[in-house]
N, C-alpha and C positions, 0 to 999 in steps of 0.2 A: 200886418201879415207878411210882409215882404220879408224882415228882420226873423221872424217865427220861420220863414222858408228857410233862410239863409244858414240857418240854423240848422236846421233838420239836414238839408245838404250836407253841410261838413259834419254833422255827427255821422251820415250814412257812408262819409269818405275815412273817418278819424276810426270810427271802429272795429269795420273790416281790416284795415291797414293794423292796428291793435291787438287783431284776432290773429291775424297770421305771424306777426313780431314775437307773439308769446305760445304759439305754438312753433315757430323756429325755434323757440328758445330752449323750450320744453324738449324736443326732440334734438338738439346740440348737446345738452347736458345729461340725458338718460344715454346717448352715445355714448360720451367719456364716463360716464359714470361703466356703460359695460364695457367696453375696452378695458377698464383696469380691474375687472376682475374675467373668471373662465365662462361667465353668461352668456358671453357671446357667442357660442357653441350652441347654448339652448335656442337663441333668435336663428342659427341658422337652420337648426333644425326644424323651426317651428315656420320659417319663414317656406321652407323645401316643402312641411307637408300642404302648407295653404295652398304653392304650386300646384302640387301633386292633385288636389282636393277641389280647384277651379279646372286642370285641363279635363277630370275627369267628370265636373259637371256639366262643362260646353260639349266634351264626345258623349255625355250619356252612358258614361261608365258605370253602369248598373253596382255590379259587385262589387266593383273598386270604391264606391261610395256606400256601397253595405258594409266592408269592411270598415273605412273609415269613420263615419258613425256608429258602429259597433266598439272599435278600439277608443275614440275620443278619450272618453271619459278616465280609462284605466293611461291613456298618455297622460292625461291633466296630474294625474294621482298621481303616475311615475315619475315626471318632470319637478313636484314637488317632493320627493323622495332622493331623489338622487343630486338633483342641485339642490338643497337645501341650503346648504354652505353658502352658496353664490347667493340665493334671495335675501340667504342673512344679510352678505357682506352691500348688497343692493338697499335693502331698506335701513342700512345703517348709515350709507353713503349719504341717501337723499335726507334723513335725518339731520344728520352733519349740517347740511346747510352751507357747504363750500363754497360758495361764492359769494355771500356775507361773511367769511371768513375771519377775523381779526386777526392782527400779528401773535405770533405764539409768547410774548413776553421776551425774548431774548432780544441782548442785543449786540452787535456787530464787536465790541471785545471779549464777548464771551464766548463766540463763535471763533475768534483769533484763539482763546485760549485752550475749547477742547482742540482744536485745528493743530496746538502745538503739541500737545502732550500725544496726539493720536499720532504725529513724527516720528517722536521719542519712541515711541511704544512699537511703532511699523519697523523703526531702525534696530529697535532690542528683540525683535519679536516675541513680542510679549500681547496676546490677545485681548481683546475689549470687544464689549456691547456697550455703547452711548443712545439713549433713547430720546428722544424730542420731541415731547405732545404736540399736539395741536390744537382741534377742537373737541375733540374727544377723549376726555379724562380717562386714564388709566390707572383709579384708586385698585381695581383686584390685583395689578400689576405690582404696583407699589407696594402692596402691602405683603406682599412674598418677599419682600427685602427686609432689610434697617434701614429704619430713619436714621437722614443726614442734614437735610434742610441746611445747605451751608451754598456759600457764593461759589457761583461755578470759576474752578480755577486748576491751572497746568497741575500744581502741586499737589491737590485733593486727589484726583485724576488718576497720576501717576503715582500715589499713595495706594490706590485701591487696587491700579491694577498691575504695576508693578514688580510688587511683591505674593507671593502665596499665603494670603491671608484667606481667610474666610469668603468675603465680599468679590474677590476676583475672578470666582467663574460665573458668577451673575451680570447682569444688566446696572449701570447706572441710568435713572431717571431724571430727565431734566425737566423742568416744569415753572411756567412764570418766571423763568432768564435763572431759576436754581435749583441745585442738585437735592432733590427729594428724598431722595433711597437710594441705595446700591444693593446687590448681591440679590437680585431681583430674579426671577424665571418665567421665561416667555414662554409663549405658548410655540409647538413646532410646524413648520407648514406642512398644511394637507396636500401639497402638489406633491404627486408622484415621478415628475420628468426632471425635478431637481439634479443639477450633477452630482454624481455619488463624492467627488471629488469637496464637497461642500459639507464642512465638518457641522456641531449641534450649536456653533455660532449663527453660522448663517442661516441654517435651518429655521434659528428659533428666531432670526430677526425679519425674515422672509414669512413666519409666522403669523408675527407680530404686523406686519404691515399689511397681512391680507385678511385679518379682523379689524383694524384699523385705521386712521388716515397719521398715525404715527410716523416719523424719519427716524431712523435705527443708524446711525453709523458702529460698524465691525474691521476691528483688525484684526487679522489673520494671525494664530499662534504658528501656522506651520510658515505661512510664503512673508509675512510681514506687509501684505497686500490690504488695503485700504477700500472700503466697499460702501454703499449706501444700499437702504431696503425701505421701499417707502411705494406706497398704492398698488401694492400687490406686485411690485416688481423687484427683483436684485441687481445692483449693476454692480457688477466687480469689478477690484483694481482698478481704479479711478487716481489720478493725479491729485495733489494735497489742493491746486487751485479748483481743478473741475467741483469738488468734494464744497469747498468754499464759497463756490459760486452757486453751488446747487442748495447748499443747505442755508443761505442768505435769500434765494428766489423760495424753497419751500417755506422757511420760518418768516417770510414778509419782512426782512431785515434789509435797512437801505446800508449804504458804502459806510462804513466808518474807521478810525482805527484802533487798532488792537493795544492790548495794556502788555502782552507778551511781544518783547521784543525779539531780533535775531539771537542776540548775544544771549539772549533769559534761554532761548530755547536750546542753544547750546550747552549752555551751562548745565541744566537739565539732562542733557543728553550725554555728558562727562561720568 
């Protein structure tokens, strides 16, 4: 009996402590999950009316609580109406499964080599869309392009976008550390407060990453400005290492070195 107690004890200490471990969790990760899209606007709202809907049941706000029960139901319908967008990009998130995440298949000199040709291209001003899955396949995406399926490299790169071909005002796709498709068309972001200043590169890479958990890197045709778009956000003009670093911590890629050397990348840039 004693060992059956002992037992019972530490299951009634292990599973409360269990119970709240995984509701921290639960509620950490439905945060960042809204933080990177515009839902958080809908919790504030909805958090404002609970307020509103408790001060008015402790005073006995007769009306104020006939309202609020009267409108309820037509909130619930609007709230699904008008954030649609956001419950998509929410139940897309938790699908995802981002914290089991795997590395994106790339690896650290492939990341050296769009890193060089995206120089080249910043320094010619000459515009680019670089896309970088993640866990969420982008076959509708790809398939708006040509197939390229070739090793990611400076020279492909700077082939496609380079010159005024075909393929250069589209997206390249990178997928499993190689170049998929090129001349590819994003989808354009639904955010209205975008700077007007932000041409239908960034647009459609800012797009692309608020239906997706995709990294978008964009050069700039007009400023030769170097940008990343990735969880619903755009950070412009980014330095070649910030860009480096960022896209090594997003694609799970540890330290390695590069097959593009200084000299490669100058040459290139001659």
């Amino acid at each position: 009996m004693t060992v059956l107690q002992d037992f019972e004890f530490v299951r009634q200490l292990i599973i409360p402590a269990l119970d709240v471990l995984l509701l921290s969790f639960l509620i950490y990760k439905s945060y960042h999950i809204l933080v990177q899209t515009r839902a958080v606007q809908l919790v504030r709202g909805a958090l404002f009316l609970g307020v509103l809907y408790a001060v008015s049941f402790f005073l006995n706000l007769s009306t104020v609580l006939w309202i609020i029960n009267i409108l309820a139901p037509s909130f619930v319908i609007g709230i699904a109406i008008i954030f649609q967008p956001e419950l998509r990009k929410i139940f897309t998130r938790i699908g995802q499964g981002t914290w089991l995440r795997p590395g994106s298949g790339a690896q650290p000199a492939q990341i050296d080599a769009v890193m060089s040709s995206a120089e080249v291209l910043s320094y010619r001003k000459r515009g680019a869309l670089i896309v970088f899955t993640r866990s969420v396949g982008q076959k509708n995406i790809i398939e708006t392009g040509t197939s390229i399926d070739a090793e990611v490299s400076s020279a492909l790169i700077l082939t496609i976008f380079s010159h005024d071909t075909e393929l250069h005002d589209g997206a390249v796709v990178v997928e499993n550390g190689r170049i998929v498709s090129a001349g590819c068309f994003l989808p354009l972001s639904e955010q209205m407060d975008v700077r007007r200043s932000f041409g239908t590169r960034h647009r459609a890479a800012l797009g692309l990453a608020e239906e997706s958990d995709a990294v978008v890197l964009i050069v700039s045709e007009e400023t030769g400005a170097m940008s990343l778009a990735h969880d619903s956000n755009l950070y412009y003009d980014l330095s070649s290492d910030e860009i480096r670093d960022r896209l090594s911590d997003l694609l799970n890629i540890g330290d390695g070195s590069g097959e593009d050397t200084a000299e490669e990348v100058a040459e290139l840039a001659d």
